[in-house]
C-alpha positions as CSV (number, residue, x, y, z in Angstrom):
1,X,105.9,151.7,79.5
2,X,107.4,151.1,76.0
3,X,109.8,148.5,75.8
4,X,110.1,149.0,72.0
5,X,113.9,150.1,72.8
6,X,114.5,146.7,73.4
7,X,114.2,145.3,69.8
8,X,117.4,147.1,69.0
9,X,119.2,144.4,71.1
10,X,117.1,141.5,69.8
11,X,120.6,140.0,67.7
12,X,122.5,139.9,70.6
13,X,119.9,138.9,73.2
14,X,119.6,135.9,71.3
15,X,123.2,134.8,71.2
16,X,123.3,135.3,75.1
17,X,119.6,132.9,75.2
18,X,121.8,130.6,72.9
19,X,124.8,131.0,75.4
20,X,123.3,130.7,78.5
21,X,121.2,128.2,78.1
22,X,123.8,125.8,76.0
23,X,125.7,126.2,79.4
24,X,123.1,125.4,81.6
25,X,122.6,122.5,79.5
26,X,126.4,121.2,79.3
27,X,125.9,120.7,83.1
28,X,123.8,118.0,82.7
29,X,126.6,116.4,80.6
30,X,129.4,117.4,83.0
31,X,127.7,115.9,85.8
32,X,126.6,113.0,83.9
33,X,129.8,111.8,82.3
34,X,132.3,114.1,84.1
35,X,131.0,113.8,87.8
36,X,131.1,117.5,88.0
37,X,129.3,118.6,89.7
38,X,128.8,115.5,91.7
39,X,125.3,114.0,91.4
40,X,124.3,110.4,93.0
41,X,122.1,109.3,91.0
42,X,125.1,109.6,88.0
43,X,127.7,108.0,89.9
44,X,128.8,104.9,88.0
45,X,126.4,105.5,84.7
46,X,128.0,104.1,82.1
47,X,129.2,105.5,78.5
48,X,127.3,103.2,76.5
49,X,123.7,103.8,77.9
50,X,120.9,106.1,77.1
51,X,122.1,108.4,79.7
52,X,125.6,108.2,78.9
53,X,124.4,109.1,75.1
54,X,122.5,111.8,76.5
55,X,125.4,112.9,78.4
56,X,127.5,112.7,75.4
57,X,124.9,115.1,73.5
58,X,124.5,117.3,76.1
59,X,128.3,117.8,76.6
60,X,129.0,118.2,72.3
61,X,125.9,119.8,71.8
62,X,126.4,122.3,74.5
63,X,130.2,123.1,73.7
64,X,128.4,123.3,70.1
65,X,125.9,125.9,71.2
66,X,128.0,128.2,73.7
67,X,130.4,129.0,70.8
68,X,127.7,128.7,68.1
69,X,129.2,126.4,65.6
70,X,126.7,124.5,63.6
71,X,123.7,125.8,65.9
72,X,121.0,125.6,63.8
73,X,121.8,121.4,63.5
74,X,122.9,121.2,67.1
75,X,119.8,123.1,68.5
76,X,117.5,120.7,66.6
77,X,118.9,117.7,67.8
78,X,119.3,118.7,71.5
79,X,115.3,119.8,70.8
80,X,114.5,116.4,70.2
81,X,117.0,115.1,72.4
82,X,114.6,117.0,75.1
83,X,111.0,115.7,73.7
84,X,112.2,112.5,74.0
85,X,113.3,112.8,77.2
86,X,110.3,114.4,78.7
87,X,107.8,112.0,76.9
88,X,110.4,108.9,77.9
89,X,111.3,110.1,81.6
90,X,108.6,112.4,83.2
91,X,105.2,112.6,81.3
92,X,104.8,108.7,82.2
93,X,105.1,109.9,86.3
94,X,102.8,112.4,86.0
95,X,100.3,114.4,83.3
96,X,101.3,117.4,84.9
97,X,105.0,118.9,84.7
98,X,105.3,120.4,88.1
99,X,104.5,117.1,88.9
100,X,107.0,114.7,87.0
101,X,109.7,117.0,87.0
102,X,109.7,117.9,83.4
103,X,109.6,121.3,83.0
104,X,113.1,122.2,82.5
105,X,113.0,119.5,79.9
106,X,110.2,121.5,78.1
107,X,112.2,124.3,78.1
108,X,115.1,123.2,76.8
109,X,113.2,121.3,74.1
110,X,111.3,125.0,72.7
111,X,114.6,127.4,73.5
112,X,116.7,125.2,71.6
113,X,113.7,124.6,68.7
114,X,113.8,128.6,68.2
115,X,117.2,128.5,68.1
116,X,117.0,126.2,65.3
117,X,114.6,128.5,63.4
118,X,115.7,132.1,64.5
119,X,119.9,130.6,64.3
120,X,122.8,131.6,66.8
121,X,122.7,135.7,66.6
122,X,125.8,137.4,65.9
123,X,128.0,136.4,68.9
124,X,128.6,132.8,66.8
125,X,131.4,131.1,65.0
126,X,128.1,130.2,62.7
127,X,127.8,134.2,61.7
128,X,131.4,135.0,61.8
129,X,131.8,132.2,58.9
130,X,128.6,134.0,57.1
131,X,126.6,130.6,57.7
132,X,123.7,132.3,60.5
C-alpha cells in the first residue's frame, strides 16, 4: 500500500508530535513539583534539587512546547535535559534500556532533538509570529 498521501499532512503531524509529546512530558513536572498526579517517590522533593530543576524544566519547557513558543530553544534544552538524565539515572543500572528503565528518556531526548531541527509545524505561536 502507498502511504505517499500522508506527506501532505507532514506540517501538521508534527505540531501534534510537538503537542503531544510536550504534554506527556509536562506530567513529569506536574507530578514532580505539583503532586499531580500523585507519585511517592516525589512526595516531599524539594525545589532547589536536581529533580526539582528537572521538574521546573519539564513544567516551562512543556507549557513552552504545547503552545510552541520558542520551540526550537526549548526542544534542545529539554533534549539534553533527557541525555543527561538517561546517562545520569538509568544507563548506570543497566547497559540495556528495557532494563534501567530509560527508554522513555531516549525518546524524549530524539523527539524533542528533531523538533529542534525540523521546528514546531504550523499549529505554533513560533509560526504564527513568522519565527518556525
Amino acid at each position: 500500500m502507498d502511504f505517499t498521501f500522508l506527506s501532505r499532512w507532514s506540517p501538521q503531524l508534527l505540531s501534534v508530535l510537538r503537542i503531544i509529546a510536550a504534554l506527556l512530558f509536562f506530567a513529569h513536572g506536574s507530578a514532580k513539583l505539583l503532586g499531580f498526579p500523585q507519585i511517592e517517590m516525589f512526595a516531599g522533593l524539594q525545589l532547589f534539587s536536581l529533580m526539582g530543576l528537572a521538574g521546573t524544566l519539564e513544567i516551562v519547557g512543556g507549557i513552552l512546547l504545547v503552545i510552541g513558543l520558542f520551540s526550537r530553544l526549548a526542544a534542545f534544552i529539554l533534549s539534553g535535559q533527557m541525555a543527561v538524565a538517561y546517562f545520569m539515572a538509568h544507563a548506570p543500572q543497566n547497559f540495556h534500556p528495557i532494563l534501567n528503565g530509560g527508554e522513555s528518556a531516549i525518546l524524549f531526548c530524539f523527539v524533542f532533538l528533531y523538533i529542534a531541527a525540523a521546528g514546531p509545524g504550523p499549529w505554533s505561536v513560533d509560526a504564527s509570529r513568522g519565527k518556525a
